[in-house]
Every structure is written in C-alpha cells, then in structure tokens.
C-alpha positions in Angstrom: 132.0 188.6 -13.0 135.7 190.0 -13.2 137.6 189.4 -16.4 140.9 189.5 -16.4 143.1 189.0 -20.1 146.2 188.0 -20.0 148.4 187.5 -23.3 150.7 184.1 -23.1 152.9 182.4 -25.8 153.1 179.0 -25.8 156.4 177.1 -25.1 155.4 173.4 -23.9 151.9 172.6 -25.8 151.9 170.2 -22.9 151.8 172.6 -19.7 150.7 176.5 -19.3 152.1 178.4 -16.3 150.2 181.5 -15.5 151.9 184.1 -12.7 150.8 187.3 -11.1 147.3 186.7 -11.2 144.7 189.2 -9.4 142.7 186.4 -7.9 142.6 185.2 -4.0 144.0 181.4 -3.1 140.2 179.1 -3.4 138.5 181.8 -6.0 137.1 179.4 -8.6 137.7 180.6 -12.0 136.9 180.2 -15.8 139.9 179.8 -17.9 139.3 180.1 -21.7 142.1 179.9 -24.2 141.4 181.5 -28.1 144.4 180.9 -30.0 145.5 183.7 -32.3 144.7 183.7 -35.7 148.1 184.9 -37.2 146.5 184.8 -40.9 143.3 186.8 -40.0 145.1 189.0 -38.1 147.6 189.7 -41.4 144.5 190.1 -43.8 142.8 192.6 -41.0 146.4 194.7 -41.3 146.3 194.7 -45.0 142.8 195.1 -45.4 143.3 198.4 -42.7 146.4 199.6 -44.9 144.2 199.6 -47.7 141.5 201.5 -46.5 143.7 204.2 -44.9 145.1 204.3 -48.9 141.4 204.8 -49.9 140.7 207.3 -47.8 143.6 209.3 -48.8 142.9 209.8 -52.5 141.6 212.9 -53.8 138.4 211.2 -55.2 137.7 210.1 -51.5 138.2 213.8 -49.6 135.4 215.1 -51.9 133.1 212.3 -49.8 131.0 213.7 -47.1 129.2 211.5 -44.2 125.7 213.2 -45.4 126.5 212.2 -49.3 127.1 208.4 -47.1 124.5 208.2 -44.9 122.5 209.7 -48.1 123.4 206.7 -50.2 122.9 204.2 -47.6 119.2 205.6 -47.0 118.7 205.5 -50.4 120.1 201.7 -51.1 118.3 200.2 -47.8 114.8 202.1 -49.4 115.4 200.6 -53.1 115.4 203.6 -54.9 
C-alpha cells in the first residue's frame, strides 16, 4: 500500500478539495481524516519544554544511562 500525508486546513466544513495528488485517474483509494488535537499537541510542547529544563540542571548531568537502566532493572525485579 502507498501512503501518502497530506496536511489540509479546513475552510468549508461542508466540502474538502485536495490537489496535486500522486495517484493515476481510476486508482481506488483510502481517505482517512484525524483532526488535530490543538490541546494535546500544546501539553506535548510544554510537557517537551519541561523536560529539556530537567535535563539541564546540574542534579540531572550527574545522571548516567547505566545508573538508569540500573534503576529500572532494579524496580522491574522488586528490590
């Protein structure tokens, strides 16, 4: 199957006009829509933001991956 994404705002709920499509006149093909979610996709930006501030304070920089994947081995084996 070739997918093809094409990003589209809405002007007229009642009609959608798509041009410049890479398809052949008679190709059958699948059209699903997925409406943004404008609030996630604000809480994934501010969640991001405050990781990156995480990661950036001195506390954090002492942090290896082996004293992570440490920890996690030791909390999924109950000790």
């Amino acid at each position: 199957m070739l997918a093809y994404k094409k990003y589209v705002t809405i002007k007229d709920p009642a009609r959608l006009e798509l041009t410049g499509l890479p398809f052949r006149p008679g190709q059958r093909v699948e059209v699903v829509m997925i409406a943004e979610d404008e609030e996630r996709s604000a809480r994934v930006e501010e969640l991001r933001a405050l990781f990156a501030k995480t990661q950036s304070l001195p506390q954090a920089q002492a942090v290896s991956e082996d004293m992570i994947a440490e920890e996690v081995e030791e909390y999924r084996s109950g000790r």
